[in-house]
N, C-alpha and C positions, 0 to 999 in steps of 0.2 A: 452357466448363467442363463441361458437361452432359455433350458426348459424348465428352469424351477422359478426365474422370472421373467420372461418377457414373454415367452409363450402362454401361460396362464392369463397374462395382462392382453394380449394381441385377441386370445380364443374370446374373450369378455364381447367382440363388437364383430360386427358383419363381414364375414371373411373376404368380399370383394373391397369393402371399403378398407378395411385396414391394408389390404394389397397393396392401395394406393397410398397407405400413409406410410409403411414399410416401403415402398421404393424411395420417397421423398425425404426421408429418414437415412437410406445410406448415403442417397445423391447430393446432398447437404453434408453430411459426418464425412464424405468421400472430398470435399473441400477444406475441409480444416488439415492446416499443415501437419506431418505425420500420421495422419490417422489410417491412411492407404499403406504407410509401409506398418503400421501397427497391424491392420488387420493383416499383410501378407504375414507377420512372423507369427502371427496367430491362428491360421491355418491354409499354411501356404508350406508343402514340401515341394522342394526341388533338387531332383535324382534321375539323372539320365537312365538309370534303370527304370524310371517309370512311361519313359517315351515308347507311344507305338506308331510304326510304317500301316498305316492302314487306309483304306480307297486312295491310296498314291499320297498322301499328306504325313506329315509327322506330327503325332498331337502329343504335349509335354507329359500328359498324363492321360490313362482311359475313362476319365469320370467326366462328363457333360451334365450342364440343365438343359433338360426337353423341354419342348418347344411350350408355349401357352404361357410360361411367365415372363418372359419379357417379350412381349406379344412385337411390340414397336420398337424395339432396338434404340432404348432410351438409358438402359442400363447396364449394356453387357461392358461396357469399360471396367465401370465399377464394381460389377461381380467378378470381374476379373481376378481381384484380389483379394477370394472366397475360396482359391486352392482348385478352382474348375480346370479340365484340359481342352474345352469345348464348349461354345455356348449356341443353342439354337434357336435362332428368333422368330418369330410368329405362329402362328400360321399368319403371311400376307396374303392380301387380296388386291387385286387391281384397282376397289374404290375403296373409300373409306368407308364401311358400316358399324353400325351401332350394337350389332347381333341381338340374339331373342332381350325379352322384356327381363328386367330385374324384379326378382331375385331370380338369381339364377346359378349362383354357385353357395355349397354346402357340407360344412362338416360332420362326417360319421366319426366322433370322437372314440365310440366304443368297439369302431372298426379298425382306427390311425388310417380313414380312407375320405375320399373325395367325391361329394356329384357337382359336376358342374354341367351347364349346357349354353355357356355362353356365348354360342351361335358365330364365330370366329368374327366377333368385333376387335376391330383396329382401324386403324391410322390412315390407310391406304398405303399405298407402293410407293408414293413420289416422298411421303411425309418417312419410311424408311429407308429410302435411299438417301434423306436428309440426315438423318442419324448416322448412318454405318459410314456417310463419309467424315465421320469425326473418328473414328476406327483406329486407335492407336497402336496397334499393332500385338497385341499383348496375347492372344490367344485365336484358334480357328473360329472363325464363323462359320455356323449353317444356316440356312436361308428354306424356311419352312411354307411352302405357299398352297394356295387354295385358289377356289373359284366365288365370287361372286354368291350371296343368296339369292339374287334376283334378276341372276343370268339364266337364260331361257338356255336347255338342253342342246341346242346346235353350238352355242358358244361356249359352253363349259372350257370345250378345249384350248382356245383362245384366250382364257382367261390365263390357265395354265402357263402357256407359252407367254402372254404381257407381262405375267412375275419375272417367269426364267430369264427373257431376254435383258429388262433394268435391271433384275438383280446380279446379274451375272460378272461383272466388276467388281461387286462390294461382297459378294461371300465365297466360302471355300470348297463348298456342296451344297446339295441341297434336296429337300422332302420331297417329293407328290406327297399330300395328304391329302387320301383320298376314304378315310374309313373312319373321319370322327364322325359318331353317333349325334352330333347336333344340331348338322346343314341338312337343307332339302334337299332331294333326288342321292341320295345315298344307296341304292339300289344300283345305279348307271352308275355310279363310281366304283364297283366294283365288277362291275362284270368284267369279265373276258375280254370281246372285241376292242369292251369302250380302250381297255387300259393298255393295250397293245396300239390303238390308235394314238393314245395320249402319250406314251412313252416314244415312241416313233414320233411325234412333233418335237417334243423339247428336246432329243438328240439331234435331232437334224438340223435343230438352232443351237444347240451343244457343240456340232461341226462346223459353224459358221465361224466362230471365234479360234483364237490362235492355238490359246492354253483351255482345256475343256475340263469341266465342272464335273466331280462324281454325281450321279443321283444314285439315290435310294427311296423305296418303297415303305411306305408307313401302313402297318396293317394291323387289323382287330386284333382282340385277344380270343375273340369267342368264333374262330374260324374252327371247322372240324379237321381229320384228316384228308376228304379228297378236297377238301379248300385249300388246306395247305400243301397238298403234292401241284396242285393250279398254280399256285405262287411260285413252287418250285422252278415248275415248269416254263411260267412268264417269265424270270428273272432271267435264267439262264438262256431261254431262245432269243430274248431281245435284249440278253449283255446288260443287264442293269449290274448297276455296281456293288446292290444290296437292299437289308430291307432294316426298318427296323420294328423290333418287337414286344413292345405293343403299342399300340392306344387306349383311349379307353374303354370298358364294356359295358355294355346294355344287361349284364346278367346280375340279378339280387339272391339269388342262395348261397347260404350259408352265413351271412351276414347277423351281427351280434346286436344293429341299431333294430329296434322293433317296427314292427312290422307298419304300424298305424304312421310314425314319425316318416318311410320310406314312401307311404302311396301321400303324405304331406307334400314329399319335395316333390314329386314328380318326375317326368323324363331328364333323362339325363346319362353322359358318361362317368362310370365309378371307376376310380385311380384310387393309389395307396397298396395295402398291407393285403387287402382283399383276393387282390388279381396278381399275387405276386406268383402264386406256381402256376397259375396257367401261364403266365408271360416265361417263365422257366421253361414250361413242358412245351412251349412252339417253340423257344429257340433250341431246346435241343431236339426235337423233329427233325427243325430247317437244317443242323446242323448236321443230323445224322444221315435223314436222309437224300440231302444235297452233295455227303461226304466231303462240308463244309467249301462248297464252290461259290462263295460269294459272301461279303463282308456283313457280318450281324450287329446291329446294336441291339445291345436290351435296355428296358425299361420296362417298368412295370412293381410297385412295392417294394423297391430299394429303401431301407428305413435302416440298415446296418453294416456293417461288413461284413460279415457273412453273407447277407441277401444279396449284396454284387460279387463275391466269389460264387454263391449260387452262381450266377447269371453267367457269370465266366467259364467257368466247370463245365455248363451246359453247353457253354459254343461263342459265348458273345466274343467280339472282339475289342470292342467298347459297352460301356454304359451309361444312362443317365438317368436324374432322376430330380424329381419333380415333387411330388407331393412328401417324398422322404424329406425333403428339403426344409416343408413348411413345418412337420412337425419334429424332426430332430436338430435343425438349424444349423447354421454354416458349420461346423465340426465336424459333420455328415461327412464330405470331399476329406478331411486330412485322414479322420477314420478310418476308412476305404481305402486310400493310396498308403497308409502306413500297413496295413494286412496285406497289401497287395506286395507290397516293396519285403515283408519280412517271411508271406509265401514265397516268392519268389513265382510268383505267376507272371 
């Protein structure tokens, strides 16, 4: 039903705006008596063969939504019972910002792919921590955080460490995101020193508390090999828990939306169907050549079953997926966990 009518009907109006009518739209339907145990028997399996031990948690299933759709942890109750085994909220930021100017997010229909560059607008940290403590217990959270646009380079760090320390009660893990293509000084959030700085802050507040938080690293898809032997190499010297792969990429080849429509949108991260083997070809790298020492997600053009046994095949230990979401709609997640459950992956 999703995609012969309500996707045609959704695609018709501006994909940011109808974001907003599509959440308001479950979070209401998610009110009406039965409608929550309708949609769990609609795709919702539950098979302790789909449980995985991974960064020290048990997730019911290995299928997550990446981070950027429920930016503010307004929703993940309700997408709850969409068949997820993980949901990860933000990117937060220590203040509330508004991110770059509208318009700013965009359908490449002829790609089944995404640009957005919506400059990690949200809520702020205090207005999430008012959400996730309504947290009903229903599935893990990740807790996806960032820095500030209009944090001057000495505090970036700072910023970092404000999310990790409030968030650190209400979620289960948690990002650095430090490689979307849409915030400034993006340069410094990748370097070397910076991230071995940054990662040695939020552990050493990671040590503070009783029970400690996995982190994991969020990183491009358009990293080379000796980038990604660096990653390697950072994770496992400074014990990070993992990474996940990918974000989104700055790269336009090969793309089927023409040419004149693409220098329309302008800058931007492209997600979907596009960057699905490159998001493959890094986690099997990490996977290979790490000789898998450290926990993977993928993401990246998940639109099928197959495209997340891809992902698997290659190394991942989880997945999730995001833009598959918008264009094959919630059936996506049973899809996936029903191949997974009848591989025997």
């Amino acid at each position: 039903m999703y995609k012969v009518l309500l996707r045609p009907l959704f695609f018709l109006f501006d994909p940011e705006k109808i974001h907003h009518v599509t959440f308001s739209l479950i979070k209401i339907s998610s009110k009406i008596p039965g409608f929550p145990a309708l949609f769990r028997s609609l795709y919702t399996i539950e098979d302790k063969k789909l449980e995985r031990n991974v960064l020290g948690l048990t997730f019911k299933n290995p299928v997550g939504l990446a981070a950027g759709f429920d930016k503010n942890a307004v929703l993940y109750n309700e997408l709850a019972n969409f068949g997820f085994g993980f949901i990860e909220i933000g990117t937060v930021t220590p203040k509330a910002q508004v991110g770059n100017p509208t318009k700013r997010l965009f359908r490449l229909q002829a790609d089944k792919g995404i640009i957005n560059r919506m400059g990690f607008n949200n809520d702020g940290l205090e207005s999430a921590i008012s959400q996730l403590k309504k947290n009903k217990g229903k599935l893990i959270i990740g807790g996806n955080i960032g820095k500030n646009t209009d944090t001057a380079p000495e505090h970036y760090t700072q910023d970092y460490v404000t999310c990790f320390t409030a968030l650190h009660p209400y979620v289960d893990y948690f990002v650095l995101n430090v490689s979307c293509p849409n915030v400034g000084s993006h340069a410094k959030l990748n370097d070397r020193d910076y991230l071995e700085e940054l990662i040695g802050a939020v552990q050493h507040v990671n040590n503070t508390f009783a029970v400690q938080k996995p982190i994991v690293l969020k990183i491009a898809p358009d990293l080379n090999t000796v980038q990604l032997d660096e990653i390697i190499d950072l994770v496992i010297t400074t014990k990070l828990d993992g990474v996940i792969a990918s974000n989104t990429s700055v790269d336009r080849s090969g793309l089927q939306t023409p040419e004149a429509e693409l220098e329309a949108i302008g800058n931007g991260g492209l997600s979907g169907q596009p960057i699905k083997e490159k998001s493959t070809q890094i986690i099997k790298y990490l996977a290979d050549k790490s000789n898998k020492a450290f926990t993977i997600i993928g993401v990246g053009g998940i639109h099928s079953a197959d495209d997340a046994l891809e992902k698997i095949d290659a190394g991942a230990d989880l997945v999730q997926v995001y833009t598959g979401f918008i264009y094959e709609g919630p059936s996506l997640i049973k899809k996936i966990n029903k191949v997974i459950l009848e591989s025997g992956r």
